[in-house]
C-alpha positions in Angstrom: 51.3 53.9 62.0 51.9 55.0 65.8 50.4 51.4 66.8 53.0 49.6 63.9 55.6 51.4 65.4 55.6 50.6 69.3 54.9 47.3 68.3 58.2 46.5 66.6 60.1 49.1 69.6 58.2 46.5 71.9 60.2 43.3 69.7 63.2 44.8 69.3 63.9 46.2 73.1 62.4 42.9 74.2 64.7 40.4 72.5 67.7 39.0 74.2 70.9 40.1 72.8 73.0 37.5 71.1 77.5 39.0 77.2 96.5 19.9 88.8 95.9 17.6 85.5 97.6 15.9 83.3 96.1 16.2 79.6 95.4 12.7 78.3 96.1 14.5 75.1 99.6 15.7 74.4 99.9 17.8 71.4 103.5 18.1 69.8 104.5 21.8 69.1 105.0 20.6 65.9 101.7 19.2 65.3 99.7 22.5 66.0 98.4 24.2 62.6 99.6 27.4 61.7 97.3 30.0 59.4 97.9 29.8 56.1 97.4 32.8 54.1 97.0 35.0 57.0 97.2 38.0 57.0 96.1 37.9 53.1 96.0 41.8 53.2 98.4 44.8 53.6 97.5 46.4 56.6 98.9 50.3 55.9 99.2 52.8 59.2 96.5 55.1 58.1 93.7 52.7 58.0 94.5 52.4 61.4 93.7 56.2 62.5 90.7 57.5 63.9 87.8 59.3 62.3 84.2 59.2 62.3 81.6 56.6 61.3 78.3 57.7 60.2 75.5 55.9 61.6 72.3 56.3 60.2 68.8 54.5 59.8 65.3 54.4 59.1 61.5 52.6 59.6 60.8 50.8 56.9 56.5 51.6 57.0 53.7 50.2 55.5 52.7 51.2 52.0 49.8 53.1 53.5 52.0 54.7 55.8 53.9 56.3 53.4 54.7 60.1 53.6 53.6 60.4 56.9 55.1 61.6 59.6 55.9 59.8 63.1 53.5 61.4 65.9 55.7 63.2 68.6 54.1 61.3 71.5 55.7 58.2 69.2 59.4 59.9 69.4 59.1 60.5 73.0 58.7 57.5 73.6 61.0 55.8 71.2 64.2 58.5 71.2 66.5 57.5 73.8 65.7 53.9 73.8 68.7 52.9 71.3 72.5 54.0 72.0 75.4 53.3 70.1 78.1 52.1 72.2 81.6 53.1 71.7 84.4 51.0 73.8 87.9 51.8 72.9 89.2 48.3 74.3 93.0 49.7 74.0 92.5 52.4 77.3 89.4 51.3 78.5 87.6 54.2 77.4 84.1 54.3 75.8 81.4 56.8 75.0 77.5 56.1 74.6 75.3 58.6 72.2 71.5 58.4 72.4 69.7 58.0 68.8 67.2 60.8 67.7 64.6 59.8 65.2 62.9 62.6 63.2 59.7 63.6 62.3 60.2 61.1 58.6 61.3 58.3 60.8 64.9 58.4 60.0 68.4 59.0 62.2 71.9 60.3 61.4 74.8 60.9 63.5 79.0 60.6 63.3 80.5 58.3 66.1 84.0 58.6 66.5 86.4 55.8 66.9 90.0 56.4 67.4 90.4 52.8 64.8 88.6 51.1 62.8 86.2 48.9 65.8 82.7 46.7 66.8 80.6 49.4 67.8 76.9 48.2 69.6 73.9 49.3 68.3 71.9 48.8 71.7 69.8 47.0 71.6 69.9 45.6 68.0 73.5 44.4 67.7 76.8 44.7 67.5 78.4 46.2 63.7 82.0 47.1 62.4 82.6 50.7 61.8 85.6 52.0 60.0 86.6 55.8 59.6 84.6 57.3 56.6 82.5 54.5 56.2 78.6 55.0 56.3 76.3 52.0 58.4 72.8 52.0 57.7 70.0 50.3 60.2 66.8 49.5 58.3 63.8 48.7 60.6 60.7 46.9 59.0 58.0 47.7 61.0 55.9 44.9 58.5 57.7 42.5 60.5 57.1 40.9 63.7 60.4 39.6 65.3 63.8 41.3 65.4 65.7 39.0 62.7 63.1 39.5 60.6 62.7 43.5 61.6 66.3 44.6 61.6 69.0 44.5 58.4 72.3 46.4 58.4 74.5 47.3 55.8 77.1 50.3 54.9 79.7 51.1 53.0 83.5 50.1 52.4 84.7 47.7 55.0 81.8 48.3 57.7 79.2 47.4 55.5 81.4 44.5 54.1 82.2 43.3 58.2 78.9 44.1 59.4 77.0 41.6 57.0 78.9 38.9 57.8 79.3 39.5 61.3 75.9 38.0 62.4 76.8 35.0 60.0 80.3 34.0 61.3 79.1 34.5 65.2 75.9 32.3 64.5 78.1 29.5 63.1 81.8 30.0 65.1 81.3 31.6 67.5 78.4 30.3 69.7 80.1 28.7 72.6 78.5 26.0 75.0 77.5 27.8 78.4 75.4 24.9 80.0 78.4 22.9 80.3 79.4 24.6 83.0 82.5 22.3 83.7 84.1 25.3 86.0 82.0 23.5 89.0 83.6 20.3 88.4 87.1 20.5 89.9 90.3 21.7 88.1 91.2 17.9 86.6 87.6 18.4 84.7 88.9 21.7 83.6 91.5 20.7 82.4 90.6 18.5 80.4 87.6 20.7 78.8 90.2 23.2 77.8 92.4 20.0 75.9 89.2 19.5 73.9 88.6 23.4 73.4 92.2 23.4 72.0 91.8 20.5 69.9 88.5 22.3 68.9 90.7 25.4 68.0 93.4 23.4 65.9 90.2 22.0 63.8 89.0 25.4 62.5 92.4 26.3 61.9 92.7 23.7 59.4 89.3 24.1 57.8 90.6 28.1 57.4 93.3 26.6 55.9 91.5 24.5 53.2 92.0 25.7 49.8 90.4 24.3 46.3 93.2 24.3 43.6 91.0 25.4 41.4 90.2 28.6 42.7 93.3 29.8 43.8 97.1 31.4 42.9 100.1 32.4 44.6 101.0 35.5 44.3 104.3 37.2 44.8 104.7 38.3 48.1 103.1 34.5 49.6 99.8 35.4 49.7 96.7 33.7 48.2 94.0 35.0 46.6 91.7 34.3 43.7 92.1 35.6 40.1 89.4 38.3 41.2 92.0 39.2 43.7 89.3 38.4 46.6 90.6 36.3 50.0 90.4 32.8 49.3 90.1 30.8 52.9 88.4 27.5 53.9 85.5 29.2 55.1 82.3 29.2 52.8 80.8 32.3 54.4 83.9 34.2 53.9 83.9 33.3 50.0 84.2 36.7 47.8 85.2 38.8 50.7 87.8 41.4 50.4 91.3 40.3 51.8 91.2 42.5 54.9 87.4 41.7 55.7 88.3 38.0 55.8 91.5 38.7 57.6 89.0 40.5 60.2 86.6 38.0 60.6 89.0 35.3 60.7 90.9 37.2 63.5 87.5 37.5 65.3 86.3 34.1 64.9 89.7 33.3 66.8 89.6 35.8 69.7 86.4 34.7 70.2 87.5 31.0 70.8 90.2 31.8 73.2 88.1 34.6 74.9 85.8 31.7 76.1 88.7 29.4 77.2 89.7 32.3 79.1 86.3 32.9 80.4 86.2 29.1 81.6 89.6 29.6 83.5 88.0 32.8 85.5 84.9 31.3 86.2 87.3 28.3 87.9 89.6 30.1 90.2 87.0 31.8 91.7 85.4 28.1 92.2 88.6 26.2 93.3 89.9 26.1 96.5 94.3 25.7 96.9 96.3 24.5 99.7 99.3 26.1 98.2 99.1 29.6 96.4 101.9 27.8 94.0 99.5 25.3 93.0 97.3 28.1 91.5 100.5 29.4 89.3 101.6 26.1 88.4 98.0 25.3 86.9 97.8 28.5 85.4 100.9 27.9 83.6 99.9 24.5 82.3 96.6 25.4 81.4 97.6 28.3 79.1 100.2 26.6 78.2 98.9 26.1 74.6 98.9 29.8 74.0 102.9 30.1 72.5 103.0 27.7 70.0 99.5 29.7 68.5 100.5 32.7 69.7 101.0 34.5 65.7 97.2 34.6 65.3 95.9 34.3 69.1 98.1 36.9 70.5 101.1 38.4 69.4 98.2 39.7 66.1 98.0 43.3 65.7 95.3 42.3 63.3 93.4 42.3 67.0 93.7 45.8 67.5 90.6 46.4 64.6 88.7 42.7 65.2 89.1 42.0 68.6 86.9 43.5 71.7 86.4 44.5 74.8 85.2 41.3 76.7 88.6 39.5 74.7 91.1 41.8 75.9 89.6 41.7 79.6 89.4 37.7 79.5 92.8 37.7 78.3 94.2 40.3 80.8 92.6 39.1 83.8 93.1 35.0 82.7 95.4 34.2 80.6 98.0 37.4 80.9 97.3 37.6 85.0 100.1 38.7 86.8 99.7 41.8 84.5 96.6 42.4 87.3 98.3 40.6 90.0 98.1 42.2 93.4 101.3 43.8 93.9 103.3 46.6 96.2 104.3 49.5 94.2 105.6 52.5 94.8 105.4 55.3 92.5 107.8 57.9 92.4 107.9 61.3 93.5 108.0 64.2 91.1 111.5 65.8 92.2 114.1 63.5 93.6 114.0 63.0 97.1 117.1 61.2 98.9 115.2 59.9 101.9 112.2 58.4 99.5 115.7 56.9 97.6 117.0 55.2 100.8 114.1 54.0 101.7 113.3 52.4 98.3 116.7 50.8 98.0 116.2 49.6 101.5 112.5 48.0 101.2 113.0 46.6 97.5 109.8 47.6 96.5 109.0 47.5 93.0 108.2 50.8 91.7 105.8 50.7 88.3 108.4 50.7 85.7 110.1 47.6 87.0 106.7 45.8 87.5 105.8 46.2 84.1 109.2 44.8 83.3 109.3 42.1 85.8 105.8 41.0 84.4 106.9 41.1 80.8 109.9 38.6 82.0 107.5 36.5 83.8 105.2 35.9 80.5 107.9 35.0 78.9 109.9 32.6 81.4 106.4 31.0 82.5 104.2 30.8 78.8 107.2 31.6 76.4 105.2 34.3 74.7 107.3 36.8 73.0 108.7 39.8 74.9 107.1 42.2 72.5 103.4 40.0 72.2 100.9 42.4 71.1 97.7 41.3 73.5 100.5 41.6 76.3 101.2 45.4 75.2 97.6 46.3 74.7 97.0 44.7 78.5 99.3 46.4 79.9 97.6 49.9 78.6 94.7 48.8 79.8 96.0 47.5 83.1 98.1 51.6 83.3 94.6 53.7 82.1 92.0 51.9 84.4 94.2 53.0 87.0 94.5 57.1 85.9 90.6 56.7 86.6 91.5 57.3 90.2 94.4 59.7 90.2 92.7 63.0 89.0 95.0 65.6 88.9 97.9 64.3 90.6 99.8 64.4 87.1 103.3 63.0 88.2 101.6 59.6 89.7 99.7 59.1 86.3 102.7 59.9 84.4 104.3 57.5 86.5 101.8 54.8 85.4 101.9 55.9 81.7 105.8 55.8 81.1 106.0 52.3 83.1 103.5 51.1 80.9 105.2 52.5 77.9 108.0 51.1 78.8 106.8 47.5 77.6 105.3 48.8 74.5 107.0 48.9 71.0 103.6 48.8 68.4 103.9 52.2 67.1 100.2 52.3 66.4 99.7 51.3 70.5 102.4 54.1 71.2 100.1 56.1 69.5 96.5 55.5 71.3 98.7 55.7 74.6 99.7 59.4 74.1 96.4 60.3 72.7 94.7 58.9 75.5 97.0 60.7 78.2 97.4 63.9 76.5 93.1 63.3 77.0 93.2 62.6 80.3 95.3 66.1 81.4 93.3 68.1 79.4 90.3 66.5 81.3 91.4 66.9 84.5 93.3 70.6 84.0 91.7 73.6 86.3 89.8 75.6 83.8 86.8 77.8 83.6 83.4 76.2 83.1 81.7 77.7 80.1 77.5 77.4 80.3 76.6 75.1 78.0 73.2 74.0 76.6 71.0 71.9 78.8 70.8 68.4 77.0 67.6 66.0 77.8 69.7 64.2 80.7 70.7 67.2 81.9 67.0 68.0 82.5 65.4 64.6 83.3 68.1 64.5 86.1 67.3 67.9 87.6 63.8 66.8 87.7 64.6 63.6 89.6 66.8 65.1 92.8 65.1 68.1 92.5 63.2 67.1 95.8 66.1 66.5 97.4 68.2 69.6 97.2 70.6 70.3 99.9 71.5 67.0 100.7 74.3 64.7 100.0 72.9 62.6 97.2 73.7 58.8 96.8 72.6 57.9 93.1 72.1 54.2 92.1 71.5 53.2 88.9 70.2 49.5 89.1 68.0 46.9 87.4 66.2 43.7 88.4 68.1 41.9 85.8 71.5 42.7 87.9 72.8 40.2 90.4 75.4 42.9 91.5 72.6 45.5 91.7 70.4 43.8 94.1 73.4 42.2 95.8 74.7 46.1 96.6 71.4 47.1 97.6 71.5 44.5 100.2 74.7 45.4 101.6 73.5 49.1 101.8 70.7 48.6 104.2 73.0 49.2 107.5 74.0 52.4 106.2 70.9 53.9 105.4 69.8 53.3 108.4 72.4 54.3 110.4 72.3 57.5 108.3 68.7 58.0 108.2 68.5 61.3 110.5 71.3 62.8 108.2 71.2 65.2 105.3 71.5 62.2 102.7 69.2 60.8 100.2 69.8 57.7 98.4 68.1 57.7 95.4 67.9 54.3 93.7 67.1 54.9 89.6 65.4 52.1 87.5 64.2 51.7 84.3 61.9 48.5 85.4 58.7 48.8 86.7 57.3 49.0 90.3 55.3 45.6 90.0 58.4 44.1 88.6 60.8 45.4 91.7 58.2 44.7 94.1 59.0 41.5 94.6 62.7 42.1 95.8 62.3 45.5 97.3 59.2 44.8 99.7 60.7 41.8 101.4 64.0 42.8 101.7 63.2 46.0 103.6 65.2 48.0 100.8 64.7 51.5 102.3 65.6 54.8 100.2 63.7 56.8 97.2 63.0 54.4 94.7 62.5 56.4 91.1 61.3 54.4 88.1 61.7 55.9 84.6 61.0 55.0 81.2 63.4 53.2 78.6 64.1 56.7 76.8 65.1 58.5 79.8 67.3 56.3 81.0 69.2 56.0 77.9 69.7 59.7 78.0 71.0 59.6 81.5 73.4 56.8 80.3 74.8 59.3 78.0 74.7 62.1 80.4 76.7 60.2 83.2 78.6 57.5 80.2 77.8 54.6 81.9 76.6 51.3 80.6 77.6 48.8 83.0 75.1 48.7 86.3 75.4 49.1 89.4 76.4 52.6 88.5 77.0 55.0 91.4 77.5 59.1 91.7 77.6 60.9 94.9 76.7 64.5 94.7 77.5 66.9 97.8 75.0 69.3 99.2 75.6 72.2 96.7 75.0 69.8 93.8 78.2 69.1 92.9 79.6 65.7 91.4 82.3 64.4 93.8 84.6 61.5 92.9 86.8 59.4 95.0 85.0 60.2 98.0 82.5 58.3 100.8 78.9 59.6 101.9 80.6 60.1 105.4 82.8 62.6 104.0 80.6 64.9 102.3 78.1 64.9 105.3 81.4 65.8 107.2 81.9 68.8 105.2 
């Protein structure tokens, strides 16, 4: 059984995871398809509070294995090597909790999301979870490949979602990355997004495709079949539940603009412009197509429960950028101050609120989206809470940021989130005594890594071959290690790959520091000590141990 049993681990952690032009095509606003029976289900307020998701799984064994129990030298090496990944895409907030097998081979634990949500089951895949809903994870160790291995399922509308998921992105939503037309020039561009549009408008009418047969108007406009399931032109979304095939279809969408968007970032960090109004006018034209689809693209609050991280980023950083645009603020002081008023009125510097404002008025006058668009809103929180990262407790600067940002948002439900999500943040950040609390297995595997290294400053980097930003950072930190190598600092460089496989880059490129490989399991337990999941990952510690934020290595050896 223990040989059965690393084997599949082995498959499962080893299989990739499925992360100025003229158009020659003019499409008339009146030509582009609109989604028929969409949304086909009442959306009520509660479904869209929080709660927790039960996630739970087991090995599916041999017949001869039966009844016996997994060897703890198995567990230790398997617990820890699969996280489920939590990424509230609304605040930019997320939370990763290591999975515990038992003794019987099974797992059980409650994730919390604040809505119904993708959640990733690392490294299997991503599944829907929906407050009070139960997903199960059934791993065959009879078989010898991850499709074969791995089957979800669940209950209500996660189990419903997540069966279908896998389905729907295998046959929509597998875009073209060795075209990489990004290289080519904007003209090339261009045109590649006409054809990605044209693409778009396609599916839109084969959602749209009924059979007469099959299908009656109801009441209130909708359609759906006599067995009151969604009817839509999609064959794999035949018997699904109204809101499930309003979810999938939503997804299937946001996928599809999420690359277009992806295509358009990969290009202006290619393209070179003599004017910086060149750059706006061609990001005007090329999202240009965005209003006249913008009921199911953007302004959808159906995106809120089947869009996902990577969309809202691509479409806050692409096609809603001045949102992120490099700007000069200035936030207010607490208490009214009359010189700080002068000088504002004098400078005419934008203070939050009016950016927010001005940016609003720019989407509209430039893409003619609506003033209220949803993806806008939900941008906009994003753009306001990736900022409070780096304002600790200076409360009246983050409220600053909060009540701009609120000040573009009408969604009641995104009202919501965004007071949830502050009223987290002070509590976070608030002076209060720190209880003792249980050691957890990161806690410990930590202590026993910079235990050596007590009473220095501690540089921690979390890296991995695999990680062109990694190694990239590592390069640029060779000066200062050695221009601090007589000093009280240790930089500690933490992988999860082996020393044969980092030999290769570390050797030639003279990458100095402590170099501490660990297994798969630990590191996943450090990932949810620290939260992390993107790499590079960096903490500084200062010489009493203590985490420190928003500081440099210079400052703590200055201390």
């Amino acid at each position: 059984m223990k040989k059965a049993i690393l084997t599949i681990i082995f498959v499962l952690l080893l299989a990739p995871l499925s992360i100025e032009a003229e158009s020659k095509k003019k499409v008339k606003e009146s030509e582009v398809p609109q989604m028929m029976n969409y949304p086909s289900a009442e959306l009520s307020e509660f479904r869209l509070h929080g709660g927790n998701v039960v996630v739970q799984g087991h090995f599916v064994v041999p017949e001869e294995a039966k009844g016996e129990k997994v060897p703890q030298e198995v567990l230790d090496q398997i617990n820890g090597r699969f996280t489920v990944i939590m990424r509230d895409y609304i605040v930019r907030k997320e939370k990763t909790s290591v999975i515990e097998f038992t003794p019987d081979g099974t797992f059980s634990m409650n994730v919390y999301v604040p809505y119904p949500m993708q959640l990733l089951i690392y490294p299997l895949r991503t599944v829907y979870g929906c407050p009070g809903d139960t997903i199960t994870v059934a791993i065959d160790l009879t078989k010898k490949t991850k499709e074969e291995a791995v089957t979800f399922d669940g209950t209500g509308l996660s189990g419903e979602v997540t069966r279908l998921m896998q389905v729907v992105d295998d046959k929509y939503c597998k875009p073209d990355w060795s075209n990489k037309v990004y290289e080519k020039g904007p003209d090339s561009l261009m045109l590649w997004k006409d054809d990605q549009v044209a693409q778009l408008d396609e599916l839109i009418r084969q959602m749209n495709g009924w059979s007469s047969e099959s299908h009656r108007a109801s009441t209130n406009g909708r359609v759906v079949t006599d067995d009151g399931k969604a009817n839509n032109g999609l064959p794999e979304l035949a018997g699904c539940s109204p809101l499930a095939s309003d979810i999938l279809r939503t997804h299937i969408l946001a996928q599809r603009l999420e690359h277009i968007c992806d295509y358009y970032m990969r290009g202006m960090s290619n393209f070179r412009w003599k004017d910086p109004s060149d750059m706006k006018t061609y990001w005007q034209q090329y999202f240009s197509f965005v209003a006249p689809r913008a009921k199911y693209l953007t302004d959808n609050p159906l995106l809120m429960i089947a869009g996902d991280d990577f969309f809202f980023n691509r479409v806050e950083y692409a096609a809603f950028e001045p949102i992120n645009a490099s700007r000069t603020m200035a936030n207010l002081p607490f208490d009214y101050n009359q010189a700080f008023a002068d000088a504002l009125a004098k400078e005419k510097t934008q203070t939050p609120r009016e950016f927010r404002m001005n940016t609003m008025k720019e989407l509209q006058e430039k893409l003619h989206v609506s003033p209220t668009d949803f993806s806008a809103q939900v941008c906009h929180l994003r753009s306001a809470f990736s900022t409070l990262k780096w304002l600790g407790d200076r409360y009246d600067q983050a409220a600053d940021e909060v009540a701009a940002a609120m000040s573009v948002v009408s969604h009641p439900d995104l009202i919501r989130q965004g007071l949830l999500t502050f009223r987290e943040y002070i509590k976070d950040n608030e002076i209060k005594v720190v209880e003792d609390k249980p050691m957890t297995k990161g806690d410990s595997i930590f202590q026993r890594i910079i235990e050596p290294y007590k009473g220095n400053v501690l540089y921690v980097d979390f890296w991995e071959m695999s990680c062109g930003p990694c190694r990239g950072g590592m390069l640029q930190m060779r000066d200062e290690l050695e221009a601090n190598k007589d000093k009280p600092v240790k930089y500690l460089y933490v992988t999860d790959d082996s020393p044969e496989k980092c030999k290769s880059f570390l050797e030639p490129n003279n990458i100095k520091g402590e170099h501490i490989h660990i297994s798969r399991s630990e590191w996943g337990y450090l990932q949810e000590k620290f939260q992390f999941t993107g790499i590079p990952f960096v903490v500084l510690f200062d010489k009493q141990g203590k985490q420190r934020n928003d500081v440099t290595v210079d400052q703590l050896l200055n201390e």
